[in-house]
C-alpha positions in Angstrom: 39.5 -32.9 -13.2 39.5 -29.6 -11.6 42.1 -28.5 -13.8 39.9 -29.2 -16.7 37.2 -27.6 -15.7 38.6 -24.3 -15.0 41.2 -24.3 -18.1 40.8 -26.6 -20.8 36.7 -27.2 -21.0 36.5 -23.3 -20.7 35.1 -22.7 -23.8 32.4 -20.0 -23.4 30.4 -17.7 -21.6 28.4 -21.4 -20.2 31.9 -22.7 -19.2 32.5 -19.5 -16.8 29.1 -19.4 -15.4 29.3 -22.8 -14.9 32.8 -22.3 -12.3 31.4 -19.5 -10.8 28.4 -21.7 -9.7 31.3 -24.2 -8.7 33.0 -21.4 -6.5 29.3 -20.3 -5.1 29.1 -24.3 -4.0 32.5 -24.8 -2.2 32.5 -21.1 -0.3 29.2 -22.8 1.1 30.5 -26.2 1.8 33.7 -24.4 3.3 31.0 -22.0 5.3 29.1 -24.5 6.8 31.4 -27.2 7.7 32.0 -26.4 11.5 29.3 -28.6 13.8 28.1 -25.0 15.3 27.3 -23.6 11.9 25.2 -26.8 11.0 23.3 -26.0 14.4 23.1 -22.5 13.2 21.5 -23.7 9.8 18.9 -26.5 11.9 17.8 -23.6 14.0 16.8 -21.2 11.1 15.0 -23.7 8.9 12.5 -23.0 11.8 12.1 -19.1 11.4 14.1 -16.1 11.8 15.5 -15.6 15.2 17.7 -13.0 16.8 21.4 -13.6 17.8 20.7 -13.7 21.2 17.6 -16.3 20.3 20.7 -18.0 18.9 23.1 -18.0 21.8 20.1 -18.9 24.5 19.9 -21.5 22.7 23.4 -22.8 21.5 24.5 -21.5 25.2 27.6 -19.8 23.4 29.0 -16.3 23.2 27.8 -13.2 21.2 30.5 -12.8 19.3 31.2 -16.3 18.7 27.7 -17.0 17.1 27.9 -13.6 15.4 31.3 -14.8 13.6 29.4 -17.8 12.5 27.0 -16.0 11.2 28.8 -13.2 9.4 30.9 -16.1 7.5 27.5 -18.1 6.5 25.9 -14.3 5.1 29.2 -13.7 3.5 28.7 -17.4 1.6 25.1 -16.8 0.8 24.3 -19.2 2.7 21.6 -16.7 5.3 20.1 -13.7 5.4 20.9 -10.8 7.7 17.8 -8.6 8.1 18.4 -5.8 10.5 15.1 -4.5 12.5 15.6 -1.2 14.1 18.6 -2.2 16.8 17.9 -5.8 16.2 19.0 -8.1 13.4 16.8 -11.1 12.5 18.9 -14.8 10.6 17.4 -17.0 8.4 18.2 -19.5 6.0 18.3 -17.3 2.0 15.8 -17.2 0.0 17.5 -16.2 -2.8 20.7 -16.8 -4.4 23.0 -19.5 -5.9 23.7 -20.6 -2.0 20.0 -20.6 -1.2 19.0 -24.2 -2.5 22.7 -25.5 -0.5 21.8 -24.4 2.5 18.2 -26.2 2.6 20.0 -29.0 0.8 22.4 -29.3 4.1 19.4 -28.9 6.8 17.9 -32.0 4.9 21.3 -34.0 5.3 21.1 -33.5 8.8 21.0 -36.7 11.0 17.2 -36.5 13.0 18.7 -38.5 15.8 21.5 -36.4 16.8 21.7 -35.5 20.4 22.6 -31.5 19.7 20.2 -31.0 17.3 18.1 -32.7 19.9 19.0 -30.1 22.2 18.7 -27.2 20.2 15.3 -28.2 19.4 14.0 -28.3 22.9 15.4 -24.7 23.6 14.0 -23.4 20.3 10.6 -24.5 21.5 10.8 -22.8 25.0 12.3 -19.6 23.0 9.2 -19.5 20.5 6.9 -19.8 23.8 8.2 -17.2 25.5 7.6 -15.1 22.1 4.4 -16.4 21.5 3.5 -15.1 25.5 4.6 -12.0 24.9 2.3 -11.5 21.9 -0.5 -12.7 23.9 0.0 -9.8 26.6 0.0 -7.1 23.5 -3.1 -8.7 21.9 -4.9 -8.8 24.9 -3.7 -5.3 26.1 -5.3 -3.9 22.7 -8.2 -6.2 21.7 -11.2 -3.9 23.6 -10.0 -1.8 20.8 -9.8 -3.8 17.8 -13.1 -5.5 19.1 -14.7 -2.4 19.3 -14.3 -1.1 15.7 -15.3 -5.1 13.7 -18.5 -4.4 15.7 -19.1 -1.6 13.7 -19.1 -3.3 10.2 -19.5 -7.0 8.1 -18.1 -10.0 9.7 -14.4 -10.2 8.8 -15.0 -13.7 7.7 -17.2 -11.5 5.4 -14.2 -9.3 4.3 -12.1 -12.3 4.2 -13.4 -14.3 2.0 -14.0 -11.2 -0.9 -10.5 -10.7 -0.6 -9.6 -14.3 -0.7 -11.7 -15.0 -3.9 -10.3 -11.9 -5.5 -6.9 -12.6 -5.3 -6.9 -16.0 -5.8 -8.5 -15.2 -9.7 -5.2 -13.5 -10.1 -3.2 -16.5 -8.7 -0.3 -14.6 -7.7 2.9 -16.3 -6.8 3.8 -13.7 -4.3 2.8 -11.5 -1.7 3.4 -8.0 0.5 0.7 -7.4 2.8 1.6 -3.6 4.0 0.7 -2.6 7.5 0.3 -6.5 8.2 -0.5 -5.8 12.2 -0.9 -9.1 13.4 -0.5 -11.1 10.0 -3.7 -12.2 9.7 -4.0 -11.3 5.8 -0.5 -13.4 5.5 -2.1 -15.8 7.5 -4.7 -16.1 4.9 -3.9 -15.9 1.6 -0.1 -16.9 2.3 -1.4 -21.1 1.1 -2.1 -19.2 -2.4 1.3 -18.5 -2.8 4.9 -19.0 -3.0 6.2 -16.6 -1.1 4.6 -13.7 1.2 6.4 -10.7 3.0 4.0 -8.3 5.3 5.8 -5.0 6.6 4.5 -2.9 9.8 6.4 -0.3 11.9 5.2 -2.0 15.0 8.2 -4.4 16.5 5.2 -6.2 18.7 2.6 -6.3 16.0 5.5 -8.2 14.5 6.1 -10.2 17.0 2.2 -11.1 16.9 2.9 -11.9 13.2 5.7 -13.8 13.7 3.9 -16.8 15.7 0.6 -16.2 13.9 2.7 -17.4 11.2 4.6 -20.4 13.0 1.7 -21.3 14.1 0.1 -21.9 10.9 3.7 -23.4 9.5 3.4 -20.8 6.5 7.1 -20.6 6.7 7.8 -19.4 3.2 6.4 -16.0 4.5 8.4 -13.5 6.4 7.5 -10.0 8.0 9.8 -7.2 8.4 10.1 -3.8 10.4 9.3 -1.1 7.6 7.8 2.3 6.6 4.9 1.8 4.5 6.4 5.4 2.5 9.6 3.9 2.1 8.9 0.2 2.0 12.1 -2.0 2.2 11.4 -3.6 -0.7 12.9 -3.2 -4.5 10.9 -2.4 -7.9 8.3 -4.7 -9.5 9.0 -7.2 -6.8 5.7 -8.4 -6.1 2.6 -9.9 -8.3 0.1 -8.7 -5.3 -0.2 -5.8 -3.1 -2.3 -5.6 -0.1 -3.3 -2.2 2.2 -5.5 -3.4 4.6 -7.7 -1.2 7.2 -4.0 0.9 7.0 -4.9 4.1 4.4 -7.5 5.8 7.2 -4.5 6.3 9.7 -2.4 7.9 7.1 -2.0 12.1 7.0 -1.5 11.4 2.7 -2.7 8.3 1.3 -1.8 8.8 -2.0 1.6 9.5 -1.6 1.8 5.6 0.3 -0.6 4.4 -2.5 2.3 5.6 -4.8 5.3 3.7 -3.2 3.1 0.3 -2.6 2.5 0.7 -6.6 6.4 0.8 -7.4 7.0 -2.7 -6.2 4.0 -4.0 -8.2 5.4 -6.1 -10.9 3.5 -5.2 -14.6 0.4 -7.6 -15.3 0.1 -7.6 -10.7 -3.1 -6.4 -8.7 -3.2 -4.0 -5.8 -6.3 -4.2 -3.8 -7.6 -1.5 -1.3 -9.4 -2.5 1.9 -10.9 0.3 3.7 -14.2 2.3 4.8 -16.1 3.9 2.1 -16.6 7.8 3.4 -18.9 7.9 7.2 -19.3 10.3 9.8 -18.1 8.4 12.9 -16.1 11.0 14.4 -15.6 9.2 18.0 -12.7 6.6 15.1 -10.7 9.9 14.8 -10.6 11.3 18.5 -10.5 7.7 19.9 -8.2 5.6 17.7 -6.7 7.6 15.8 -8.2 7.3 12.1 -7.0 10.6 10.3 -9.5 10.0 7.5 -13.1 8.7 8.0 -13.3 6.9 5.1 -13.2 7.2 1.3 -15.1 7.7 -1.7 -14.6 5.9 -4.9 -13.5 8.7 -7.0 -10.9 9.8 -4.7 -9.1 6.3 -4.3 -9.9 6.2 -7.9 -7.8 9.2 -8.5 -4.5 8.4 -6.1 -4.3 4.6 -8.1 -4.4 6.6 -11.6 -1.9 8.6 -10.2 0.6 5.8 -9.3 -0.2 4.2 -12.4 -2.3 1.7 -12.2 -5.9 1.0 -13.8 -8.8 0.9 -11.1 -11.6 -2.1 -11.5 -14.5 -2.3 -10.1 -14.9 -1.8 -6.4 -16.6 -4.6 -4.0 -18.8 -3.2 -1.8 -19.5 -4.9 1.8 -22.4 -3.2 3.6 -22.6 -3.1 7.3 -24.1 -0.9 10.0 -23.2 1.9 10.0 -19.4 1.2 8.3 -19.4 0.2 5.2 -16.1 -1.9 4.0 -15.0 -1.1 0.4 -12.3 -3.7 -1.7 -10.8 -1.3 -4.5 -8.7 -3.2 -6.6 -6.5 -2.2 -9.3 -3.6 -3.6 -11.9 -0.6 -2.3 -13.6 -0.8 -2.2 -16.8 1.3 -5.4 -18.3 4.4 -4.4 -20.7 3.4 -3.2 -24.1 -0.2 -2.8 -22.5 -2.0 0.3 -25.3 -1.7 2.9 -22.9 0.9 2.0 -20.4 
C-alpha cells in the first residue's frame, strides 16, 4: 500500500503534498512514541513551562528532558520560545504536526498513574509561580493604585474597549506592553488566539497565571521589545497599546512597528491620556509624555499607514482616558 502511494498513485502536485503530509504524520508518531515524551506532551497541554519546570516535575535530568524536547521541536510537534536566558515549551500552534500533537494528549489514558503524578507536581509548580507574582503585584500596587485614582473606573475603560473591538470581531490578538495581562484576560473569550508581549520577565510571570487562571489557554505572552516586536508581518487582525505610549522617548516610531503586523482590513486601538499637566506622573513613575492630543496621535497612525476614526473620550478628574482607534486600509482599498 505504501508502495502505491508514494510511486504508482503519484500523479500530481495533490499526490506529493499528500506524502509529505504522510511524512509530517510518522516523524511525529516516531517523535512521540517514548512514555517520557507522552508526559512531555500531557504537561504542555497545560501551558508553557521551562525545562527545569519540566525536570522538577518528571524528576529527570537536564539534558535528558532537553533531548526529548529537541526531537519533539524538530517533528513539529512543540514550540521552543526562548525568553532572554530562558526557553519556554509548549504544544504548536501551528503547523502540519500541530493538530497530532493535541490529537495524542487526547488519546492519553486519564487514569494513568504517571500522568497522575505529573499532574500533582504541575499544580505545586504553577503555585509557586502564581506566589511569586503575588509578591511583585503587591510590591508595585501602591503605584498602580495611585495613578486609576486619578481617572474613570477601569471597568469604565474596559468595557469601551471591549465593545469596540468586539464590532470588529477579530479572530486574533497582540496586546503590546500586556503588564499583567489584564487586556488578554479580557478580550482573549472574543478570539481565537491572543499573544501579549512586555519586556518585563515578572510582569510576565503575572500574565502567565492571570491567564491560567482564567483557562484562556489559546493565548500566550512572550518576552519582547515593543520597537522590534517578535512577531512577523500582517499577523494580527487587532492591535492593542495600552497605558504603554506615555512611557515611551518616540511613540511614533513604536506606533509604526505595532502597524506592520496589522493584517489589511485589522484595527489598532490607542489607550492613553489625552494631554494634562500632572507633572508629579513624570518625576514619580516615570511617564516621558503627559498625555496626547488628538492631532498628534492622529499624525503618528497616518504615518504608519493606517486611517484614524473617531476617538472615544472617557472623562475623569483630572486625567482624562482617550480610545484612538484606527484601521489599515483593506487590499485594493481607493487610497491604500
Amino acid at each position: 500500500m505504501m508502495g502505491m502511494v508514494a510511486g504508482e498513485t503519484r500523479s500530481g502536485r495533490g499526490d506529493v503534498v499528500g506524502v509529505a503530509a504522510m511524512d509530517t504524520l510518522l516523524d511525529g508518531l516516531k517523535a512521540a512514541a517514548e512514555p517520557t515524551r507522552l508526559r512531555l506532551l500531557a504537561l504542555l497541554a497545560h501551558g508553557e513551562l521551562t525545562v527545569t519546570e519540566l525536570t522538577q516535575i518528571l524528576g529527570q535530568s537536564q539534558p535528558r528532558v532537553s533531548r526529548h524536547l529537541k526531537l519533539m521541536c524538530e517533528a513539529g510537534l512543540l514550540d521552543r520560545i526562548p525568553e532572554g536566558a530562558w526557553v519556554f515549551y509548549r504544544l504548536a500552534r501551528e503547523g502540519a504536526a500541530a493538530g497530532l500533537a493535541r490529537r495524542l494528549v487526547e488519546l492519553l489514558p486519564r487514569d494513568d498513574a504517571a500522568l497522575a503524578v505529573d499532574a500533582g507536581r504541575l499544580k505545586r509548580v504553577k503555585e509557586d509561580r502564581a506566589r511569586q507574582a503575588e509578591a511583585y503585584f503587591r510590591a508595585n500596587a501602591a503605584e498602580w493604585r495611585r495613578i486609576r485614582s486619578l481617572h474613570v473606573p477601569e471597568a469604565q475603560v474596559e468595557a469601551a474597549l471591549k465593545t469596540l473591538i468586539g464590532g470588529f470581531a477579530p479572530r486574533s490578538l497582540l496586546d503590546i506592553g500586556t503588564g499583567t495581562g489584564r487586556v488578554l484576560d479580557l478580550l482573549g473569550p472574543l478570539v481565537e488566539f491572543g499573544l501579549g508581549v512586555d519586556r518585563s520577565r515578572e510582569m510576565l510571570a503575572v500574565a502567565r497565571e492571570q491567564l491560567a487562571a482564567s483557562r484562556l489557554d489559546h493565548c500566550q505572552v512572550r518576552l519582547g521589545d515593543l520597537n522590534q516586536l517578535p512577531v512577523a508581518d500582517a499577523a494580527f487582525d487587532a492591535v492593542i497599546v495600552h497605558q504603554v505610549l506615555h512611557y515611551l522617548d518616540d511613540p511614533g516610531h513604536a506606533l509604526a512597528e505595532a502597524a506592520r503586523v496589522l493584517r489589511p482590513g485589522g484595527v489598532m486601538v490607542l489607550v492613553d491620556f489625552a494631554a494634562h499637566t500632572l507633572e508629579d506622573l513624570r518625576r514619580d513613575h516615570a511617564h516621558r509624555r503627559l498625555g496626547f492630543s488628538d492631532a498628534e496621535v492622529q499624525d503618528w497612525l497616518i504615518g504608519a499607514g493606517l486611517v484614524p476614526l473617531p476617538p472615544e473620550r472617557l472623562p475623569g478628574d483630572p486625567l482624562t482616558v482617550v480610545l484612538w482607534p484606527a484601521t489599515r486600509p483593506a487590499v485594493g482599498h481607493v487610497g491604500a
